[in-house]
C-alpha positions as CSV (number, residue, x, y, z in Angstrom):
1,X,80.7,122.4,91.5
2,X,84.3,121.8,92.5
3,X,87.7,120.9,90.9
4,X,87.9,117.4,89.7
5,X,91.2,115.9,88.5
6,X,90.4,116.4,84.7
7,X,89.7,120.0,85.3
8,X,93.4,120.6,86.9
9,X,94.4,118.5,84.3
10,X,93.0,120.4,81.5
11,X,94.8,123.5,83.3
12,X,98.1,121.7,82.6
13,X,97.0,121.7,79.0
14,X,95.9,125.5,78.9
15,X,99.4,125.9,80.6
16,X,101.4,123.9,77.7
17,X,99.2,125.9,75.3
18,X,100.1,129.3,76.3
19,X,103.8,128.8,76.4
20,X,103.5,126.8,72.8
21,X,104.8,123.3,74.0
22,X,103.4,120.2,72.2
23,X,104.2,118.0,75.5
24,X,106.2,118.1,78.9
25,X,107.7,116.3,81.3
26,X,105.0,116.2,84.1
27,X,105.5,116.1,87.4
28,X,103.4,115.6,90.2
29,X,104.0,115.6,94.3
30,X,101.3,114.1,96.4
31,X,97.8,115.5,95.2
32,X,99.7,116.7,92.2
33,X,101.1,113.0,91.4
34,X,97.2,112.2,91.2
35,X,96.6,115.3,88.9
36,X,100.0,114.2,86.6
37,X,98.9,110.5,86.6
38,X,95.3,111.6,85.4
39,X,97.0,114.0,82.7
40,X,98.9,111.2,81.6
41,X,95.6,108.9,81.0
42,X,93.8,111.9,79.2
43,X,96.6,113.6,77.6
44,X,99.2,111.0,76.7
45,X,100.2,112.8,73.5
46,X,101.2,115.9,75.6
47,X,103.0,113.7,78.5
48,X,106.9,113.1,77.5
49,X,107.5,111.0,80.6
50,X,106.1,111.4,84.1
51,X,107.9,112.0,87.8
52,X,105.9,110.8,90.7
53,X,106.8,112.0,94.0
54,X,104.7,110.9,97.4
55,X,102.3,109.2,95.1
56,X,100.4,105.7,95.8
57,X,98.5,103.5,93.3
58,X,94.7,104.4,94.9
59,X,93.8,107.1,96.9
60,X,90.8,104.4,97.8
61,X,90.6,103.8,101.8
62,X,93.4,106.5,102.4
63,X,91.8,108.7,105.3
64,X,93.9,111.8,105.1
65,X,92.1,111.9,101.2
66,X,88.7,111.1,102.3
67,X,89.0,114.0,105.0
68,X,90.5,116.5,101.9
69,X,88.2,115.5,99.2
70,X,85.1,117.2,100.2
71,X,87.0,120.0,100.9
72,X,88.6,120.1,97.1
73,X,85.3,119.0,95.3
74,X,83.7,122.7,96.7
75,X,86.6,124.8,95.4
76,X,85.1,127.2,92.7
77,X,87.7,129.1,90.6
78,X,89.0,132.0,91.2
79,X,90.5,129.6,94.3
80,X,91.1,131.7,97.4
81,X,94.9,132.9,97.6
82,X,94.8,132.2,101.1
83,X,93.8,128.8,100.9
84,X,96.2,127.4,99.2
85,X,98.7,129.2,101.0
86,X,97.3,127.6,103.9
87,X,97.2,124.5,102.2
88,X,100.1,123.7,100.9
89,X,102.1,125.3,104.2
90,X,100.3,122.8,106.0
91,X,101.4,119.8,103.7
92,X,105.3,120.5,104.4
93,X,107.0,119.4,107.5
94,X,109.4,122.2,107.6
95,X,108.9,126.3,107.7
96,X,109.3,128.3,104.3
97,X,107.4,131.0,105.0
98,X,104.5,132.8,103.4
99,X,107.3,134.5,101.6
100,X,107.7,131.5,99.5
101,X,104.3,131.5,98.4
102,X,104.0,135.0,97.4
103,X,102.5,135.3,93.5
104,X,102.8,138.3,92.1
């Protein structure tokens, strides 16, 4: 069982919960502008406006999606640090490091 959109969506919601704010600006870049458009539909009483950056209408017949999506729909939680260190490193054109994605 993998992550669907509603499920990061819903961890928006737990997000919004736990810092005790009725609704947000939500913003979204690339695979996240799919995730903030999907909040949007499900939550729009929580959505104040909505920011789409590097986002399209459909990920229908995009091949970069359909190479990524099997991959997403087998993520179980926790996720593996590693892989989305390694993901979203490999989604930026320039070089910030592993630094930048250090969580503490």
């Amino acid at each position: 069982m993998g992550y669907a959109r509603a499920d990061f969506a819903g961890d928006i919601v737990s997000f919004l919960d736990v810092k005790y704010l009725k609704k947000a600006v939500i913003v979204g870049h690339s695979m996240g502008s799919f995730i903030a458009q999907t909040f949007a539909i499900l939550f729009p009483e929580r959505t104040d406006k909505l920011v789409l950056i590097g986002s399209a209408a459909s990920t229908r017949d995009n091949p970069v999606i359909r190479e990524i999506l099997p991959v997403i729909n087998n993520l179980t939680d926790p996720i593996d640090r590693n892989f989305l260190i390694d993901f979203q490193t490999s989604t930026y054109h320039g070089n910030f490091g592993r630094v930048f994605c250090k969580c503490h």
